[in-house]
C-alpha positions in Angstrom: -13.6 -16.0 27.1 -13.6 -13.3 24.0 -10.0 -13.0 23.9 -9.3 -9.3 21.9 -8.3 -8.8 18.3 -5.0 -10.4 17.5 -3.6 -7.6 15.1 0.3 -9.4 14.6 -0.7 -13.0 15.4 -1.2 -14.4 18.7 1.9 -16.8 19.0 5.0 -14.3 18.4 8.7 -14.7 18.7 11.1 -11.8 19.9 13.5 -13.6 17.8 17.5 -13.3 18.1 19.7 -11.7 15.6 22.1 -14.6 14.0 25.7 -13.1 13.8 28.3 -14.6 12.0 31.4 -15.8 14.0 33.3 -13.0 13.3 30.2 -10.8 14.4 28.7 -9.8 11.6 25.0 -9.9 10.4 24.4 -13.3 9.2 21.3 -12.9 6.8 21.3 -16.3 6.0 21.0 -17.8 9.4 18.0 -14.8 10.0 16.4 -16.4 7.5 16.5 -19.4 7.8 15.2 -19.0 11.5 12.7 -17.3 10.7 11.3 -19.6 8.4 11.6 -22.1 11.1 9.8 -20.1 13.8 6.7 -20.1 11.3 6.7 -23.1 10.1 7.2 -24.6 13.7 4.3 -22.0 14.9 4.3 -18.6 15.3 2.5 -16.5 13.4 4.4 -13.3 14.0 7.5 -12.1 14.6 9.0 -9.4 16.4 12.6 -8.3 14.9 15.5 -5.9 16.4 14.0 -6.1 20.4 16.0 -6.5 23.0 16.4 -10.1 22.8 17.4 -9.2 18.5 20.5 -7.1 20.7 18.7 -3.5 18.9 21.1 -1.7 21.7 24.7 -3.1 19.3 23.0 -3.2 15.6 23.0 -0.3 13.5 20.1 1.6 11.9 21.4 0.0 8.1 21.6 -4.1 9.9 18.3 -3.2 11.5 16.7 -2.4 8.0 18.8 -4.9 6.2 17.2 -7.9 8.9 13.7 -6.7 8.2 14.1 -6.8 4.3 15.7 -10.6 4.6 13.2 -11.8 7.0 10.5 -10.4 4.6 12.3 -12.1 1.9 11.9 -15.6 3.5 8.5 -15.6 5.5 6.7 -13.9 2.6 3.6 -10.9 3.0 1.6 -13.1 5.0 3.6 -13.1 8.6 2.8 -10.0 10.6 6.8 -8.4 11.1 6.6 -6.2 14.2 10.3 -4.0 14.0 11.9 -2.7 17.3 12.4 1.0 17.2 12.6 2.4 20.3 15.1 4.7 21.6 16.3 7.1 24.1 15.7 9.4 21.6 12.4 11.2 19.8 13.9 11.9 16.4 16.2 8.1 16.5 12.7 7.2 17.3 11.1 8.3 14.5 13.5 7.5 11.9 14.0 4.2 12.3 10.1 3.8 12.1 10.1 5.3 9.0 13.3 3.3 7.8 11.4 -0.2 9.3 8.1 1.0 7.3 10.2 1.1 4.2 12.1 -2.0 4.6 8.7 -4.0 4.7 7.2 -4.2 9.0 3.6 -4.5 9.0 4.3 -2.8 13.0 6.4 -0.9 15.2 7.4 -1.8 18.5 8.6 1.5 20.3 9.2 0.9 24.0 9.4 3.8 26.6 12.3 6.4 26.7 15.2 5.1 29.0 17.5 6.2 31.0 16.3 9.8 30.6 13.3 8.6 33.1 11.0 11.4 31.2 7.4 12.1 33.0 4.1 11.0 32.1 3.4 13.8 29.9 7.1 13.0 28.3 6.0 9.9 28.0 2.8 10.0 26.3 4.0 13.0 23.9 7.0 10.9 22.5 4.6 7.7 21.8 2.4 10.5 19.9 4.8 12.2 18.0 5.7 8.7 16.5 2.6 7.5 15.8 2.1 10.4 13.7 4.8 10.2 11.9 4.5 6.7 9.8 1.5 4.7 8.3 3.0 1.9 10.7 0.6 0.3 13.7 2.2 0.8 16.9 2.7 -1.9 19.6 4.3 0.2 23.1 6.5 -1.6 25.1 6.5 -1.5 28.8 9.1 -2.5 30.4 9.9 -0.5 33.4 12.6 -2.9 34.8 14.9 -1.8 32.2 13.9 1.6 31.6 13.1 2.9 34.5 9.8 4.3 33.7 6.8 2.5 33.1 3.8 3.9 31.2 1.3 4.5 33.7 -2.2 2.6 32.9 -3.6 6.4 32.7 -0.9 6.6 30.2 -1.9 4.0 28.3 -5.9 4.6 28.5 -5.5 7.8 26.7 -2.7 6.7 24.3 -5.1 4.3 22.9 -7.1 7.1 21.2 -5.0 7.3 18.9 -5.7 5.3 15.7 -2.3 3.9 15.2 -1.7 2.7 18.8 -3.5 -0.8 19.0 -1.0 -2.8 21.2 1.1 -2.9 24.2 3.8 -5.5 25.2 3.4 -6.0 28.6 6.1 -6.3 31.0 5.2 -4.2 33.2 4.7 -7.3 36.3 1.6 -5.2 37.2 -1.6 -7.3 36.5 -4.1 -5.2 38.0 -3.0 -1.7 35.8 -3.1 -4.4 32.5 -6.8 -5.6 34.1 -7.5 -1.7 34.5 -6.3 -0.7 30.5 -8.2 -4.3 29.0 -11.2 -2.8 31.1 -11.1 0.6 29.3 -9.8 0.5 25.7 -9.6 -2.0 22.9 -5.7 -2.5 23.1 -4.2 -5.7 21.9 -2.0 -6.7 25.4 0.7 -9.1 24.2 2.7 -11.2 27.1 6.1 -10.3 27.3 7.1 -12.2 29.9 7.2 -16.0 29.0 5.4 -17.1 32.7 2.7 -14.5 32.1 1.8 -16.3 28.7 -1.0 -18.2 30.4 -2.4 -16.0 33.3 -2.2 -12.6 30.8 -4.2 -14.5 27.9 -6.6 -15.9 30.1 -8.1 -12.5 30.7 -8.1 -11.5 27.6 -4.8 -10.7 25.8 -4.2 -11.6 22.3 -1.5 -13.2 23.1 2.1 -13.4 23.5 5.8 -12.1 22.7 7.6 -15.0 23.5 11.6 -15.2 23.9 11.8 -19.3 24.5 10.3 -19.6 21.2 13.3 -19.2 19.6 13.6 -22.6 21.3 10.4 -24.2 21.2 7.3 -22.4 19.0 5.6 -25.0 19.3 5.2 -25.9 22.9 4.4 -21.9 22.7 1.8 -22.1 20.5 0.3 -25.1 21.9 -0.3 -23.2 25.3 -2.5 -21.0 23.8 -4.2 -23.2 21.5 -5.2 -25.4 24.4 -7.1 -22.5 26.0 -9.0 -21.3 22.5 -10.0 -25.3 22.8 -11.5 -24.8 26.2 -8.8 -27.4 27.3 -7.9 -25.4 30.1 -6.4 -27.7 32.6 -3.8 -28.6 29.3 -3.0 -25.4 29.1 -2.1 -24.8 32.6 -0.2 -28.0 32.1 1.4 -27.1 29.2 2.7 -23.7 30.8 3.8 -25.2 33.9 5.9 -27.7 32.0 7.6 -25.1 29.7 8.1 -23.2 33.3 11.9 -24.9 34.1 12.9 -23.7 30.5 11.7 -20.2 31.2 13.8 -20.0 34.5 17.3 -21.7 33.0 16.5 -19.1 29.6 14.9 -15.6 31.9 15.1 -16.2 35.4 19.2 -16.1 35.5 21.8 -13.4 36.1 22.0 -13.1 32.3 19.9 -11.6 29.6 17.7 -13.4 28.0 20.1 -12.9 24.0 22.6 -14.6 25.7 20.9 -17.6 27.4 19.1 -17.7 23.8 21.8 -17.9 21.8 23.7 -20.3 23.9 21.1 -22.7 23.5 20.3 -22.0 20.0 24.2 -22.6 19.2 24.1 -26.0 21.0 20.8 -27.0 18.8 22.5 -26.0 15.5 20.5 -23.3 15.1 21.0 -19.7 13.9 22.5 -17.5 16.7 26.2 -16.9 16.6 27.8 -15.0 19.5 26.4 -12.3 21.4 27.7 -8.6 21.0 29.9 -6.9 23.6 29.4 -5.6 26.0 27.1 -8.6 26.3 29.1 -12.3 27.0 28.7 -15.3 26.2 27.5 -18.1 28.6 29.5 -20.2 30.4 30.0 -24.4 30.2 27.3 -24.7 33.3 24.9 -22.0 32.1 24.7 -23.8 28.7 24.1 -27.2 30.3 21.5 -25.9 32.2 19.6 -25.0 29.3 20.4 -28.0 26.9 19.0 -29.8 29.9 16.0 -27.7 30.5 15.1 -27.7 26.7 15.6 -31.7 26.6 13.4 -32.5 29.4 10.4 -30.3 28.0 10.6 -31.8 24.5 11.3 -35.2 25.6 8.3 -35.3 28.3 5.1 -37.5 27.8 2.7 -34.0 27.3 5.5 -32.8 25.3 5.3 -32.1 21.1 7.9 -33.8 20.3 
């Protein structure tokens, strides 16, 4: 398989934003996660998404985050910065604010709760991408926007020079077949049980939220495959699978089952911002026991 260019690194994390107990940014803890994430495997990471709680953080903490993170991963780690908003202009001035503050990308997911057409659509991806020297990766994620960008959409977004990548959560495997097919877009996983199945035909790889937890059993999925180990890496995926449900496939949002389990490892989190709550006792067993078993188990990598 000739998987597509990998423009931000195959193995990326849609890391958390560490607050302080009393709820502020805690630079430190960013990081000082980061710097774990890469040196644990992944070679990109993705800062102020939705799992980075971009929704509660203002413009300065979102440029403050990118700057720190620069600080402690050096110039070498692609840094793709969320910037998408209900809003064009928002839009485009925190693009322009992440460009300045050091992202090598932009992550700009589809306009929400406005639910704008397909020509809305495609007109507010363009006016961005004109509007920095930044790379643009377009998130789809029509579960929480409630509009997805239709794979006609996407064909003819990918004309333009400065939209090489999509994050795909768009649970629609034959539109992502359909867009592969007919441009040159980078198709990054979004969704941690597509990691597998989406690189097998031909993404570049993935934008994972359990790495927070484990990049390396990330990482190893899709090294497996590049190895032509393929039967590892379906193992490998199937066995980080009970994490993914206790972490993605609850009631709660994926920043909070993070963070809980980040906490209880001693890692950077802190608490989640209202209106977002923390987990509860059960919850956070759940996933202690969840993350245990996968990095205690024979084909684990630890």
């Amino acid at each position: 398989m000739r998987h597509r260019n990998a423009p931000f690194g195959r193995t990326l994390c849609a890391m958390v934003t560490p607050f302080t107990s009393a709820g502020t940014l805690d630079l430190d803890g960013a990081a000082r996660l980061a710097a774990r994430l890469v040196a644990e495997g992944c070679d990109g990471l993705v800062l102020n998404g939705t799992t980075g709680e971009s929704p509660t953080t203002t413009d300065t903490e979102k440029r403050e985050l990118i700057a720190a993170v620069r600080s402690a991963v050096g110039g070498s780690v692609p840094l793709v910065a969320g910037v998408g908003t209900a809003d064009t202009r928002h839009t485009v001035e925190l693009t322009l604010a992440a460009e300045k503050a050091g992202a090598d990308a932009a992550l700009v997911v589809t306009p929400y709760y406005s639910r704008p057409q397909q020509a809305a659509v495609e007109a507010h991806f363009l006016q961005v991408a004109d509007a920095s020297g930044l790379p643009l990766m377009l998130y789809d994620i029509p579960g929480r926007t409630g509009t997805r960008i239709a794979p006609s959409t996407m064909i003819r977004l990918a004309a333009h020079p400065r939209i090489v990548a999509v994050k795909d959560c768009s649970y629609d495997f034959l539109g992502t077949q359909k867009v592969l097919a007919a441009t040159d877009l980078a198709y990054y996983a979004g969704c941690d049980e597509h990691i597998l199945p989406l690189y097998a035909i031909g993404a570049a790889g993935c934008v994972s939220t359990i790495a927070n937890a484990v990049p390396g059993e990330v990482a190893a999925i899709l090294a497996a495959f590049d190895a032509g180990d393929t039967a590892r890496a379906a193992e490998l995926q199937s066995r980080v699978t009970p994490l993914i449900e206790a972490m993605m496939a609850s009631d709660l949002p994926g920043t909070v089952t993070t963070k809980a389990l980040l906490n209880t490892l001693n890692l950077p989190a802190g608490p989640v911002r209202a209106p977002l709550l923390a987990a509860d006792e059960e919850t956070t067993v759940d996933l202690v026991t969840a993350f245990r078993q996968l990095t205690r188990s024979p084909t684990g990598l630890r």
